[in-house]
mmCIF file of the N, C-alpha and C atoms, coordinates in Angstrom:
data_MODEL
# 
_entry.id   MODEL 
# 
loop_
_atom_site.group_PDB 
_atom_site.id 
_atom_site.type_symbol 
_atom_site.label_atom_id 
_atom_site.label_alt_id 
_atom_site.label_comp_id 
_atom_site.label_asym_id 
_atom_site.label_entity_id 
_atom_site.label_seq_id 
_atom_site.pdbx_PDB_ins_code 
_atom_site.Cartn_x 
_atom_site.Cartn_y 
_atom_site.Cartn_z 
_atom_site.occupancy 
_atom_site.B_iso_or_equiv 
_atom_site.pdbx_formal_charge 
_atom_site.auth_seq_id 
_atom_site.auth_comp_id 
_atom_site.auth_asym_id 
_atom_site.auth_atom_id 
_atom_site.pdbx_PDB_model_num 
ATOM 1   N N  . UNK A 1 1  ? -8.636  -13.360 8.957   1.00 0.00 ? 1  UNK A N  1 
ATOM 2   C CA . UNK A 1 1  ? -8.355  -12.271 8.057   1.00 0.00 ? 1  UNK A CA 1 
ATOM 3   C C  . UNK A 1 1  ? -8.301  -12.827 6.639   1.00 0.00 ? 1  UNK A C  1 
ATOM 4   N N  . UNK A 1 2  ? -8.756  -12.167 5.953   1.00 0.00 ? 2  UNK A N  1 
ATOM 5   C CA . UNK A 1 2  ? -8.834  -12.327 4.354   1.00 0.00 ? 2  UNK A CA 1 
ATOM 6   C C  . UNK A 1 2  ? -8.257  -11.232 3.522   1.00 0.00 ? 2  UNK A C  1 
ATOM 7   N N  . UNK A 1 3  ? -7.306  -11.179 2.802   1.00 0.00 ? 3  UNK A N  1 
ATOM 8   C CA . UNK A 1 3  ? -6.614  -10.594 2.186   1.00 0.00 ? 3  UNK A CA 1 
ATOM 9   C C  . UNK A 1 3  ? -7.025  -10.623 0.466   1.00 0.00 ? 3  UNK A C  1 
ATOM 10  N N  . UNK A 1 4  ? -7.006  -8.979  -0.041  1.00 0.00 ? 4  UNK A N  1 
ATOM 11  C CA . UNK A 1 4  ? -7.853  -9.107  -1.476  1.00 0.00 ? 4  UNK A CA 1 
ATOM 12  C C  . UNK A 1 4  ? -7.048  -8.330  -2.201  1.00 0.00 ? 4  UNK A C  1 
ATOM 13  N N  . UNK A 1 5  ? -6.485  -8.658  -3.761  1.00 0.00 ? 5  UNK A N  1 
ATOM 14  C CA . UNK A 1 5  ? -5.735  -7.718  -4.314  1.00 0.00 ? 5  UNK A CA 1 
ATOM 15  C C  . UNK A 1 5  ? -7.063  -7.250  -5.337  1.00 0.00 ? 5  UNK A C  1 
ATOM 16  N N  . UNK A 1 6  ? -7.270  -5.764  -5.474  1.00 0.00 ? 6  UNK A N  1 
ATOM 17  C CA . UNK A 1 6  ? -7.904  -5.118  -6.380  1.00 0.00 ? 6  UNK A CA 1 
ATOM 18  C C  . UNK A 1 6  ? -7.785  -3.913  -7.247  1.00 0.00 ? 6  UNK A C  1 
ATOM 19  N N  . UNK A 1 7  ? -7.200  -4.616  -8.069  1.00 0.00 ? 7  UNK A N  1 
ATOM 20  C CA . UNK A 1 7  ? -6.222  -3.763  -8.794  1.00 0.00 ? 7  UNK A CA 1 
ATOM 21  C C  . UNK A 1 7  ? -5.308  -2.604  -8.380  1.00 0.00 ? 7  UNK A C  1 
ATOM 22  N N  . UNK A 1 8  ? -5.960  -1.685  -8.162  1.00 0.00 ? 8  UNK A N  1 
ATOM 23  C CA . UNK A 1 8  ? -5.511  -0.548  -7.230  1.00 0.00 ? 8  UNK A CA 1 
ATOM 24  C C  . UNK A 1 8  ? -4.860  -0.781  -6.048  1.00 0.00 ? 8  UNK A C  1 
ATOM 25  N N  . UNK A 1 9  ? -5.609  -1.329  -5.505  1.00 0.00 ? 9  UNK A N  1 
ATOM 26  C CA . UNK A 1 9  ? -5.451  -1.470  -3.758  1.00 0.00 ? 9  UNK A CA 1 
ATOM 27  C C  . UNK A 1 9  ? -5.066  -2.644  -3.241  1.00 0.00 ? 9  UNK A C  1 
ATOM 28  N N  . UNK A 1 10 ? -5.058  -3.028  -2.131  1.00 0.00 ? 10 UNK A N  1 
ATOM 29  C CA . UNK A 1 10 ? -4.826  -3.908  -1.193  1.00 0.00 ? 10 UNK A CA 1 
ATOM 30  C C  . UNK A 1 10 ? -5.550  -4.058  -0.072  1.00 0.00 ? 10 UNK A C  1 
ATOM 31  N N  . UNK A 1 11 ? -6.509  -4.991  -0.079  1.00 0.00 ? 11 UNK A N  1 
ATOM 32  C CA . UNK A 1 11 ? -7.311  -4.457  1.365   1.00 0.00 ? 11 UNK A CA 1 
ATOM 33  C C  . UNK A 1 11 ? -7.154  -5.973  2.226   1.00 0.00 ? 11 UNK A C  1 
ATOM 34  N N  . UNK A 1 12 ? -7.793  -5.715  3.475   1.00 0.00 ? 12 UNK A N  1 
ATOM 35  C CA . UNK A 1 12 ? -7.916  -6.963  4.234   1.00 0.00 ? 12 UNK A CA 1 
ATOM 36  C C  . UNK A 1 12 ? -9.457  -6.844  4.866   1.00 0.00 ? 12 UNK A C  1 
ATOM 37  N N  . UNK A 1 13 ? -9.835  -8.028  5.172   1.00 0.00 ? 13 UNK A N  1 
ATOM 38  C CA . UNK A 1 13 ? -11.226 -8.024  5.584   1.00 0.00 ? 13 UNK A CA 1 
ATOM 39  C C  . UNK A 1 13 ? -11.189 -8.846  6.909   1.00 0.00 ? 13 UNK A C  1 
ATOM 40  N N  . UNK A 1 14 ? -11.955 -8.594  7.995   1.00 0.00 ? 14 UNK A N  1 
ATOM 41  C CA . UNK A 1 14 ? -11.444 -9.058  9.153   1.00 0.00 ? 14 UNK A CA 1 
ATOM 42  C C  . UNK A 1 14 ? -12.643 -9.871  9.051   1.00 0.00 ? 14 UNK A C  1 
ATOM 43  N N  . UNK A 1 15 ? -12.496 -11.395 9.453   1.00 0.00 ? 15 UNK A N  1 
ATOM 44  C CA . UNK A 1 15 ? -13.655 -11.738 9.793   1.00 0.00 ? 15 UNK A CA 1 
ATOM 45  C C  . UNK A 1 15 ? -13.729 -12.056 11.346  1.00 0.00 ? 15 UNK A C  1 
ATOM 46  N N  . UNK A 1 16 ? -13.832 -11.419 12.324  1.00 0.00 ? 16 UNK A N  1 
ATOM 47  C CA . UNK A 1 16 ? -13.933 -11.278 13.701  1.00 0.00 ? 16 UNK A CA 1 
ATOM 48  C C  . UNK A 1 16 ? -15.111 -10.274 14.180  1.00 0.00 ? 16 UNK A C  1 
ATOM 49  N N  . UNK A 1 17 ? -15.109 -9.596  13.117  1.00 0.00 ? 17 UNK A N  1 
ATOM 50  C CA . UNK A 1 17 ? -16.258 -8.539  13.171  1.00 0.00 ? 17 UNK A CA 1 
ATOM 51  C C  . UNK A 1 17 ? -17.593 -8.709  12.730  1.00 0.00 ? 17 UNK A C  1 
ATOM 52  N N  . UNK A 1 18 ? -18.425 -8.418  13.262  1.00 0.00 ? 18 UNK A N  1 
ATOM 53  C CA . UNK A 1 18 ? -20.305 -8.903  12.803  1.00 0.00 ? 18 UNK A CA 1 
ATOM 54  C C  . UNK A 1 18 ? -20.263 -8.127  10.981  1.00 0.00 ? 18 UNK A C  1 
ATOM 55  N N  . UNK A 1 19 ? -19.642 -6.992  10.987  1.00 0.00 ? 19 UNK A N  1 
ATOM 56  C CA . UNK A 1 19 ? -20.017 -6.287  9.257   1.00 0.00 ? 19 UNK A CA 1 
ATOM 57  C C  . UNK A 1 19 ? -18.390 -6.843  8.460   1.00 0.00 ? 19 UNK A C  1 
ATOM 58  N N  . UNK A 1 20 ? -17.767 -8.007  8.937   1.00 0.00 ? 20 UNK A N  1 
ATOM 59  C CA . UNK A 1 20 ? -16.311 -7.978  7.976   1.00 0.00 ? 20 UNK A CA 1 
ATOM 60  C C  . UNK A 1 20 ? -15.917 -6.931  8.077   1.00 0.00 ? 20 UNK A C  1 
ATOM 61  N N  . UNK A 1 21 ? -15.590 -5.849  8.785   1.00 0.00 ? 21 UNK A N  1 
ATOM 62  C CA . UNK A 1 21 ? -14.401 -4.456  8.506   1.00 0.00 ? 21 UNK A CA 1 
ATOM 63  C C  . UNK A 1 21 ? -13.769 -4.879  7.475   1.00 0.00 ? 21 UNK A C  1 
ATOM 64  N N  . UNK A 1 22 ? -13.709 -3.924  6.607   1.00 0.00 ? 22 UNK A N  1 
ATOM 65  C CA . UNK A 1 22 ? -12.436 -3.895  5.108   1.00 0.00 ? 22 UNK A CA 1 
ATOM 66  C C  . UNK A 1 22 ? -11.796 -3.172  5.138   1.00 0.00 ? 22 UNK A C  1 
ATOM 67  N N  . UNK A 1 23 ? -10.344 -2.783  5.360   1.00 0.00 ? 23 UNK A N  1 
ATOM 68  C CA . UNK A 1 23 ? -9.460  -2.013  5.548   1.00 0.00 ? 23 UNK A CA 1 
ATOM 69  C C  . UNK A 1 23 ? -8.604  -1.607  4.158   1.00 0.00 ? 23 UNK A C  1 
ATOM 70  N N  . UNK A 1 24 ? -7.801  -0.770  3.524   1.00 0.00 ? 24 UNK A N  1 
ATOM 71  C CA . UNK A 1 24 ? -6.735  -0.607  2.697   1.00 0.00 ? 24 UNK A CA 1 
ATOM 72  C C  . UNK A 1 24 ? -5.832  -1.002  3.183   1.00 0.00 ? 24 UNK A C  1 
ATOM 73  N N  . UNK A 1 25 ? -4.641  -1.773  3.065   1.00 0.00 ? 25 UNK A N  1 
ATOM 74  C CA . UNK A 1 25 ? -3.640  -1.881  3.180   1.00 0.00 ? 25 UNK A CA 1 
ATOM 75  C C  . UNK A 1 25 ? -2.362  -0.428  2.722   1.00 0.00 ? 25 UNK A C  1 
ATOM 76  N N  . UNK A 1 26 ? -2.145  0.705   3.346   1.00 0.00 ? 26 UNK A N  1 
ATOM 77  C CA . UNK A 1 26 ? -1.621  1.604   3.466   1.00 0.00 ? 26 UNK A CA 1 
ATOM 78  C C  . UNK A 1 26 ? -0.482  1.745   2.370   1.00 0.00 ? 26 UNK A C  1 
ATOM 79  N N  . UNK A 1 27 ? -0.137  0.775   0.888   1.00 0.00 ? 27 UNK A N  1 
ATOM 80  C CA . UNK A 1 27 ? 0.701   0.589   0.014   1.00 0.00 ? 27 UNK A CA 1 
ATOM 81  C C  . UNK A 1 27 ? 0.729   1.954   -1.307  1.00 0.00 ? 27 UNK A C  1 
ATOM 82  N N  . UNK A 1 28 ? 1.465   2.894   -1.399  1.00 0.00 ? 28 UNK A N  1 
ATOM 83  C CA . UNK A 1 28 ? 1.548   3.201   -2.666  1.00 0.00 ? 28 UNK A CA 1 
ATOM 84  C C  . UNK A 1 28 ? 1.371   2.897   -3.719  1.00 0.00 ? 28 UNK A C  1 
ATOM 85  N N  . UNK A 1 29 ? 1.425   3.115   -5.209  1.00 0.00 ? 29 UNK A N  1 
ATOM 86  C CA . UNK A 1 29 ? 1.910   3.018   -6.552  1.00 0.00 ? 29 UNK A CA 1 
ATOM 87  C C  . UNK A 1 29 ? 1.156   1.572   -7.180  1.00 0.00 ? 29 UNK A C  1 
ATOM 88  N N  . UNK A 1 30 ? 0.024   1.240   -6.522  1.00 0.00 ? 30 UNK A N  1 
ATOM 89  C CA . UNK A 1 30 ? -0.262  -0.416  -7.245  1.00 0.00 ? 30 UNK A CA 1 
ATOM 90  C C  . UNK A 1 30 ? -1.073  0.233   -8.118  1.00 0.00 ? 30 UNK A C  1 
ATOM 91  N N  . UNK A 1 31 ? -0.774  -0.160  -9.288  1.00 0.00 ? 31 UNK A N  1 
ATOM 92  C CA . UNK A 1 31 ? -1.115  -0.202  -10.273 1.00 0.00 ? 31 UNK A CA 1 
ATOM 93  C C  . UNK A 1 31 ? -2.165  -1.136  -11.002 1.00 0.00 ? 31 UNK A C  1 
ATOM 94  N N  . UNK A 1 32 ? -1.551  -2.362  -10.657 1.00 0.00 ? 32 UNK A N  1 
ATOM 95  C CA . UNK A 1 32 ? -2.576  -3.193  -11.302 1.00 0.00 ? 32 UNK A CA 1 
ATOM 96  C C  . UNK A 1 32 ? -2.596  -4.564  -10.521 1.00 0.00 ? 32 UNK A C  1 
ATOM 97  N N  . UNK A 1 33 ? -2.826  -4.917  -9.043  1.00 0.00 ? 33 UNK A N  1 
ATOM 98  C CA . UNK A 1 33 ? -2.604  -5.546  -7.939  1.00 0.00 ? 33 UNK A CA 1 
ATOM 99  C C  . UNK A 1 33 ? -3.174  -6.762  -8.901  1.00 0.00 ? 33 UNK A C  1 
ATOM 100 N N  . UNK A 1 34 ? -3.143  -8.224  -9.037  1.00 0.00 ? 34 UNK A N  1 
ATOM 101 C CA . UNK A 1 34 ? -3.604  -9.412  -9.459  1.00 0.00 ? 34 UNK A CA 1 
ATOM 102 C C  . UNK A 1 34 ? -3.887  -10.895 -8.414  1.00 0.00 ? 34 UNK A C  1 
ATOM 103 N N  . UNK A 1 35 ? -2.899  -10.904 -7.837  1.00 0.00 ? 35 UNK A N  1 
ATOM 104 C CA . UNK A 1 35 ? -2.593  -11.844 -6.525  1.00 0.00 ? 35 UNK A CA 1 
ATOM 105 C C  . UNK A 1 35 ? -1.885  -11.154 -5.159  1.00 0.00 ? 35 UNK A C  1 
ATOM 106 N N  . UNK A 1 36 ? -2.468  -11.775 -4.234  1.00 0.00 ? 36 UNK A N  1 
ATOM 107 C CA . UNK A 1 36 ? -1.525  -11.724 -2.933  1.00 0.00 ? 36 UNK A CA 1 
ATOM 108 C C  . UNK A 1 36 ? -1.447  -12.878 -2.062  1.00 0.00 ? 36 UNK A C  1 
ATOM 109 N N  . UNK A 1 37 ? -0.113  -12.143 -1.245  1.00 0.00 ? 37 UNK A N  1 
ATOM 110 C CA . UNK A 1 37 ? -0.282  -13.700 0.056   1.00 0.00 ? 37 UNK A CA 1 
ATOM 111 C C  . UNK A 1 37 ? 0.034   -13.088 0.695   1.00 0.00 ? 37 UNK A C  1 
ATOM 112 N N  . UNK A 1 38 ? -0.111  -13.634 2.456   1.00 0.00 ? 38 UNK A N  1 
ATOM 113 C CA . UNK A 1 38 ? 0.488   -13.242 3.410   1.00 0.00 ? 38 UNK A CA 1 
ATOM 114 C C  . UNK A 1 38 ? 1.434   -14.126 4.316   1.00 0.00 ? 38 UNK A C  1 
ATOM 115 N N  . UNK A 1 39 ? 2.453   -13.765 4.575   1.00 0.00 ? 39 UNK A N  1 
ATOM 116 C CA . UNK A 1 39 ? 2.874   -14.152 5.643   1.00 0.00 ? 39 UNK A CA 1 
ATOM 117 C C  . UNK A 1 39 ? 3.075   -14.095 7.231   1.00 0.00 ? 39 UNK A C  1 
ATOM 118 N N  . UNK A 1 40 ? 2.330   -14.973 7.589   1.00 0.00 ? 40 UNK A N  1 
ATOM 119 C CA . UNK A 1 40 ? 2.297   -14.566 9.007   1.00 0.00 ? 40 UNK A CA 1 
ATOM 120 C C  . UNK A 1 40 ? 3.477   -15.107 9.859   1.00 0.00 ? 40 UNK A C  1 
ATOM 121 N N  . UNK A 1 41 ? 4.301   -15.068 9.854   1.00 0.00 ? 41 UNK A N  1 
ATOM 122 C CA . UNK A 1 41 ? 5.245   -15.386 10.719  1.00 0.00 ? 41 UNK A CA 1 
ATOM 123 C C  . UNK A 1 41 ? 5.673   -13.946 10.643  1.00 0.00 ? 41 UNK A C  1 
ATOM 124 N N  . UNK A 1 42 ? 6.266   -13.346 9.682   1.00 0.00 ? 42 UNK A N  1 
ATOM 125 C CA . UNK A 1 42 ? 7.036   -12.213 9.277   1.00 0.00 ? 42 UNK A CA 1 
ATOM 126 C C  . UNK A 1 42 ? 6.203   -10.719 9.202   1.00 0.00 ? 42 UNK A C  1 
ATOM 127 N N  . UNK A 1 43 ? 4.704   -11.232 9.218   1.00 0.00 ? 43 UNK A N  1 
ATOM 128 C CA . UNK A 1 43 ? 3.753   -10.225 8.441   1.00 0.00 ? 43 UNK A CA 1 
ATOM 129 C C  . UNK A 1 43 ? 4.120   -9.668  7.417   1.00 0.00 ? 43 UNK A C  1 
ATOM 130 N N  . UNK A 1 44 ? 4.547   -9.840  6.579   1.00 0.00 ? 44 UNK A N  1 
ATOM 131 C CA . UNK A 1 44 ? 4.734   -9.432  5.155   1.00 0.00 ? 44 UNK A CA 1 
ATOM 132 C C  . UNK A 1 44 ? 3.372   -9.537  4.330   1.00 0.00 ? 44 UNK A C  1 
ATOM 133 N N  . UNK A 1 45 ? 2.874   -8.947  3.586   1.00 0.00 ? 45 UNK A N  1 
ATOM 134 C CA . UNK A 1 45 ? 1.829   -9.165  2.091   1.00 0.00 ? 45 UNK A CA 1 
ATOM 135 C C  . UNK A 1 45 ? 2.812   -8.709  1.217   1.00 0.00 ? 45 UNK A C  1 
ATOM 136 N N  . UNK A 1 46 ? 2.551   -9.843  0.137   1.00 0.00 ? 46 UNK A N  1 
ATOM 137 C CA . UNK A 1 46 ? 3.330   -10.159 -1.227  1.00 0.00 ? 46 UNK A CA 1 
ATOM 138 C C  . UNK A 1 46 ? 2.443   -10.104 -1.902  1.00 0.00 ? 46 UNK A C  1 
ATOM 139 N N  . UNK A 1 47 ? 2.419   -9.539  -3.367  1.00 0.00 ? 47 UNK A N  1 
ATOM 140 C CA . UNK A 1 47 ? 1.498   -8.988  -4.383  1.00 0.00 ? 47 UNK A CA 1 
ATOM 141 C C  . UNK A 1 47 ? 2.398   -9.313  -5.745  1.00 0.00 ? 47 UNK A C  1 
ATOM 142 N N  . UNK A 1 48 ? 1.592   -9.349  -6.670  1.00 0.00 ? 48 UNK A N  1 
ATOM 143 C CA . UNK A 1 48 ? 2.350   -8.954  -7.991  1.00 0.00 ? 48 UNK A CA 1 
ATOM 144 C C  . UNK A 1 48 ? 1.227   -8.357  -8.937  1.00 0.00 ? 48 UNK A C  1 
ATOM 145 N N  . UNK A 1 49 ? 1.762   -7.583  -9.599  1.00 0.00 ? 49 UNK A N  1 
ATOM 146 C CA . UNK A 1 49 ? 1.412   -6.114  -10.291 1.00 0.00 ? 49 UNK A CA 1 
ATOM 147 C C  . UNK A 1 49 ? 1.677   -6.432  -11.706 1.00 0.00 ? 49 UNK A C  1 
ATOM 148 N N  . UNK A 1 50 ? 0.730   -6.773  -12.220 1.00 0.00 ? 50 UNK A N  1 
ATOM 149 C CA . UNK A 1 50 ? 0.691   -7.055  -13.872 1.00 0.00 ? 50 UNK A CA 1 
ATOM 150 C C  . UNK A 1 50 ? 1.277   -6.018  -14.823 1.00 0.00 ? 50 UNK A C  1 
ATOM 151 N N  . UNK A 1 51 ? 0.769   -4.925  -14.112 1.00 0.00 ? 51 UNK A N  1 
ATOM 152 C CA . UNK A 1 51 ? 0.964   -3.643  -15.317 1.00 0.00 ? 51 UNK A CA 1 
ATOM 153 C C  . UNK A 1 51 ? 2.754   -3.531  -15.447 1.00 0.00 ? 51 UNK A C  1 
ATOM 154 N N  . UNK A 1 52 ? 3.399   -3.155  -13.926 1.00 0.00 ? 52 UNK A N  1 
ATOM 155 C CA . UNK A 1 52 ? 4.392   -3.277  -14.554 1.00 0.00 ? 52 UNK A CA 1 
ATOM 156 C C  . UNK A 1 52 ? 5.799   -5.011  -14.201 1.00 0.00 ? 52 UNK A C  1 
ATOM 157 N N  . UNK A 1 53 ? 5.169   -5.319  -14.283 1.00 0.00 ? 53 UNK A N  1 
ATOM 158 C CA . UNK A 1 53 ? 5.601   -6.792  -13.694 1.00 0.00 ? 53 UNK A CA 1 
ATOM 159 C C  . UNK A 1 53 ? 6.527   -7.307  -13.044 1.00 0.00 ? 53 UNK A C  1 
ATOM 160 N N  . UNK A 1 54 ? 6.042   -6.980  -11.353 1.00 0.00 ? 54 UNK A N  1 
ATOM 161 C CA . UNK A 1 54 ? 6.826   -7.481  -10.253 1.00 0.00 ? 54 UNK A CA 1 
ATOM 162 C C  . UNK A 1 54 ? 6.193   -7.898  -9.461  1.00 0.00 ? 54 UNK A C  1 
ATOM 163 N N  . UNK A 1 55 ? 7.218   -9.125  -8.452  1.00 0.00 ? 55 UNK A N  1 
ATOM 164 C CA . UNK A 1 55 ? 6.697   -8.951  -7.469  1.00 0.00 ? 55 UNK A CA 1 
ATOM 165 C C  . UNK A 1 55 ? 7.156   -8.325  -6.309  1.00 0.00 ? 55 UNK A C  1 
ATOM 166 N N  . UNK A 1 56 ? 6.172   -7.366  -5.318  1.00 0.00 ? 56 UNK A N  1 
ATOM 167 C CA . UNK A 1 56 ? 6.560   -6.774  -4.294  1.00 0.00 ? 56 UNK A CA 1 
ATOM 168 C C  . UNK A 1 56 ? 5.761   -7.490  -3.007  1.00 0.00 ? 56 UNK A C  1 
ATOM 169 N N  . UNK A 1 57 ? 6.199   -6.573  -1.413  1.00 0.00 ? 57 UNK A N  1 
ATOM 170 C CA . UNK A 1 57 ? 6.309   -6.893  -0.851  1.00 0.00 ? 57 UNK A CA 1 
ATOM 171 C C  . UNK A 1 57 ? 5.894   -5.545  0.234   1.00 0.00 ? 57 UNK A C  1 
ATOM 172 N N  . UNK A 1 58 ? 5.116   -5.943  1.063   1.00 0.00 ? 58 UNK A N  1 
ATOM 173 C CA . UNK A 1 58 ? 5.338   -4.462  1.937   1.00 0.00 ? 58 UNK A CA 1 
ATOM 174 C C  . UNK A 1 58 ? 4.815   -5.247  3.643   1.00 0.00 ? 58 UNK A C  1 
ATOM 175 N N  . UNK A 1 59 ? 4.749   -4.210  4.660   1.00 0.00 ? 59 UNK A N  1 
ATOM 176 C CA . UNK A 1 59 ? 4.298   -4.837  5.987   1.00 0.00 ? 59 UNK A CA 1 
ATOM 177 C C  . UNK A 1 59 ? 2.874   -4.085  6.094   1.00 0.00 ? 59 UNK A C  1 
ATOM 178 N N  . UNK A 1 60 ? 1.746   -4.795  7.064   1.00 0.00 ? 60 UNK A N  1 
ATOM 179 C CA . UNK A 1 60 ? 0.589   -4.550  6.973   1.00 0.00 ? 60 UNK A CA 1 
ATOM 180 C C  . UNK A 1 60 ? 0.736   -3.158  6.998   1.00 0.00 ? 60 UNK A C  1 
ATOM 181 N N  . UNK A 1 61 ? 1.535   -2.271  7.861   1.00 0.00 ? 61 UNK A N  1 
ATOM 182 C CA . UNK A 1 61 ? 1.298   -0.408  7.866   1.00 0.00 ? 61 UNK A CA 1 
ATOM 183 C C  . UNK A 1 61 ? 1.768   -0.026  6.271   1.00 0.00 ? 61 UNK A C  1 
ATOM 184 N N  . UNK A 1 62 ? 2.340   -0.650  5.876   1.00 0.00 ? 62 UNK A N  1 
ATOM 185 C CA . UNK A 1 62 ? 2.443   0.163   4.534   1.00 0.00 ? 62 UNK A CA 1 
ATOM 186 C C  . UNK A 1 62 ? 4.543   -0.101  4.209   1.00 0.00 ? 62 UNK A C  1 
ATOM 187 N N  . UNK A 1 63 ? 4.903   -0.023  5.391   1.00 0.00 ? 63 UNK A N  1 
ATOM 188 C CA . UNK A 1 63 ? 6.527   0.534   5.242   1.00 0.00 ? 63 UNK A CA 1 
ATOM 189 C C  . UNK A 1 63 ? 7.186   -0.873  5.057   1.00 0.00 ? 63 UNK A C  1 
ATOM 190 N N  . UNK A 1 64 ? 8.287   -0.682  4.670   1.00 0.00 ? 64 UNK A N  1 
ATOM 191 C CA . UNK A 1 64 ? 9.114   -2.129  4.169   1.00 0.00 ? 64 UNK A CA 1 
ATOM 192 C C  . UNK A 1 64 ? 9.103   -2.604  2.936   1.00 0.00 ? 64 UNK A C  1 
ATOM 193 N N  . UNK A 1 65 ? 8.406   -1.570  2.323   1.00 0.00 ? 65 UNK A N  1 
ATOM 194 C CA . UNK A 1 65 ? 8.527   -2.389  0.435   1.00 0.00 ? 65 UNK A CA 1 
ATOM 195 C C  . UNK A 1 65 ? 9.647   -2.473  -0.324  1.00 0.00 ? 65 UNK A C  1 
ATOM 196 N N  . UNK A 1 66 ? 9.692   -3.471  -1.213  1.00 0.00 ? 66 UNK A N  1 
ATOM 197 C CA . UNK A 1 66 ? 10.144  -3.830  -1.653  1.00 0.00 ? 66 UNK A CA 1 
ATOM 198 C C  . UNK A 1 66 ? 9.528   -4.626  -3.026  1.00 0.00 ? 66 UNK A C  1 
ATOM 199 N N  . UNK A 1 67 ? 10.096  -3.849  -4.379  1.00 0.00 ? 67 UNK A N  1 
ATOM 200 C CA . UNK A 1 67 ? 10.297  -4.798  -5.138  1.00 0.00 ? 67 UNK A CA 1 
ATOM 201 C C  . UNK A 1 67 ? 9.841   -3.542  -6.380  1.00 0.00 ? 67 UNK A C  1 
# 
C-alpha cells in the first residue's frame, strides 16, 4: 500500500492489484493535505495540513480524528 497526501484528499493505492486501485481515504475538511504516514500497528494515517497548521490523525474508514 502506498499512501498519497493531495491537497484535498487522502488516498491510498494498493499495489496488489494489476491497475494499482486508488481509493480516498474517507477524511473530512483537508484543506491543504502536504505529508502523510501510516501506522500500521495502530492503523492510524497522520497528515499535516498547511493551510491551517496541524497535525491530524484519522483511521483508514475515516472515524477517530483527531487534531
Amino acid at each position: 500500500m502506498i499512501f498519497l497526501a493531495r491537497n484535498i484528499d487522502l488516498r491510498m493505492i494498493s499495489l496488489d492489484t494489476p491497475d494499482f486501485t486508488n481509493s480516498i481515504i474517507p477524511v473530512r475538511r483537508v484543506t491543504h493535505a502536504i505529508t502523510l504516514d501510516f501506522d500500521p500497528v495502530d492503523r492510524f494515517v497522520y497528515w499535516t495540513d498547511d493551510e491551517i497548521r496541524l497535525i491530524q490523525r484519522a483511521k483508514l474508514d475515516g472515524s477517530g480524528r483527531l487534531g
